[in-house]
N, C-alpha and C positions, 0 to 999 in steps of 0.2 A: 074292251078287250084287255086281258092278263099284261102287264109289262114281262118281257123276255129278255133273260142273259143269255148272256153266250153261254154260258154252261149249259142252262137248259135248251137253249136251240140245237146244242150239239148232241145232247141225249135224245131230242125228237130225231133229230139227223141218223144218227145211228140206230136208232128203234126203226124209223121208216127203211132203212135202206138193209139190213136183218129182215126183216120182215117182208118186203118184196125179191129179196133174195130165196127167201123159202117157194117161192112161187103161189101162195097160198092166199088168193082173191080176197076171201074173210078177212084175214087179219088185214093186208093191206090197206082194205077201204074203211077197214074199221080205227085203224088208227089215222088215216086221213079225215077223215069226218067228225072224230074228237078229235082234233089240231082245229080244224074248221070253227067247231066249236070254244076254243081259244082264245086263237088267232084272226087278226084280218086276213084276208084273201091272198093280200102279196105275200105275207110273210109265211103262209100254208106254200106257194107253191115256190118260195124261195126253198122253202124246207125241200119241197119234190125235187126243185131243179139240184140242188148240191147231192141230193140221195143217189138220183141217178147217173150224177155223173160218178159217185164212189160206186155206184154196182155197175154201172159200165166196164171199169179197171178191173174190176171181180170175176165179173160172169156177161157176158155182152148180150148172151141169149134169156138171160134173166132182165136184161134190160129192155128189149124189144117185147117180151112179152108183158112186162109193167106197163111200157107204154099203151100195148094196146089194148089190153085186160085192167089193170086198176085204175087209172088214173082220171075221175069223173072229168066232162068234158067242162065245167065250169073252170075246173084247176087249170087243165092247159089251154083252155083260151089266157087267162092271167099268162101264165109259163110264156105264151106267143106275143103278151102285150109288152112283156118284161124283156124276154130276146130283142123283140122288135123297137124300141126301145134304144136297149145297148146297143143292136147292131148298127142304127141312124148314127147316136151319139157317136159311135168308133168313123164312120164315115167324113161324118163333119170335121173329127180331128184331125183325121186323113188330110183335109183339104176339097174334100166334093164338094159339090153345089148337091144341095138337095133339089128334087125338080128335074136339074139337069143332068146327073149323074148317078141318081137314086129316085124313086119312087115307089107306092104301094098302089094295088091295083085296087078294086072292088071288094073282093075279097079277101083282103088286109095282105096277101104277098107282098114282100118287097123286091122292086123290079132295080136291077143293076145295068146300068150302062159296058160296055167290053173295057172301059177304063176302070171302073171300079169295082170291077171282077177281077181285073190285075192287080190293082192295088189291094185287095184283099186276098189274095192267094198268095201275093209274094213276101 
């Protein structure tokens, strides 16, 4: 894979997040799939994750429909390995027992105890 600057992450950034703002399936999968061809895996759906959150602030209804029209399901399993992930690591910092105050089920959910549901909402 291509070594990446920031310059050019931020120009895929803004091409992906234009471009599922148009609502327009084509391009969206088409510039996902050459980044794919790039990029590793993490760093394609780190691109997705930062897109969506810039067309979240834009257009919210452009963003629900991304999710569930472009976004191949290979990319957000990565997006949910990467969440999931950050959200353990933010737990830990908290102070949780993982186990005891956090867990995933079968199918990769993570499961929160009523304490560390508090802890993360307040």
């Amino acid at each position: 894979m291509q070594e990446t600057t920031h310059l050019h992450l931020d120009s895929e950034i803004s091409r992906l997040t234009c471009a599922l703002a148009t609502r327009n399936a084509d391009i969206g999968k088409s510039i996902i799939v050459g980044l794919r061809c790039q990029l590793t895996l993490r760093d394609v759906a780190g691109i997705v994750i930062v897109s969506l959150e810039r067309l979240l602030w834009v257009d919210p209804l452009a963003f629900c429909w991304a999710v569930e029209q472009i976004i191949p399901g290979y990319v957000m399993r990565e997006i949910r390995r990467i969440t999931t992930i950050t959200l353990y690591k933010q737990l830990i910092h908290q102070g949780l027992e993982p186990g005891e105050d956090f867990s995933m089920d079968a199918k990769g959910s993570v499961l929160l105890s009523d304490r560390a549901k508090a802890d993360l909402y307040t």
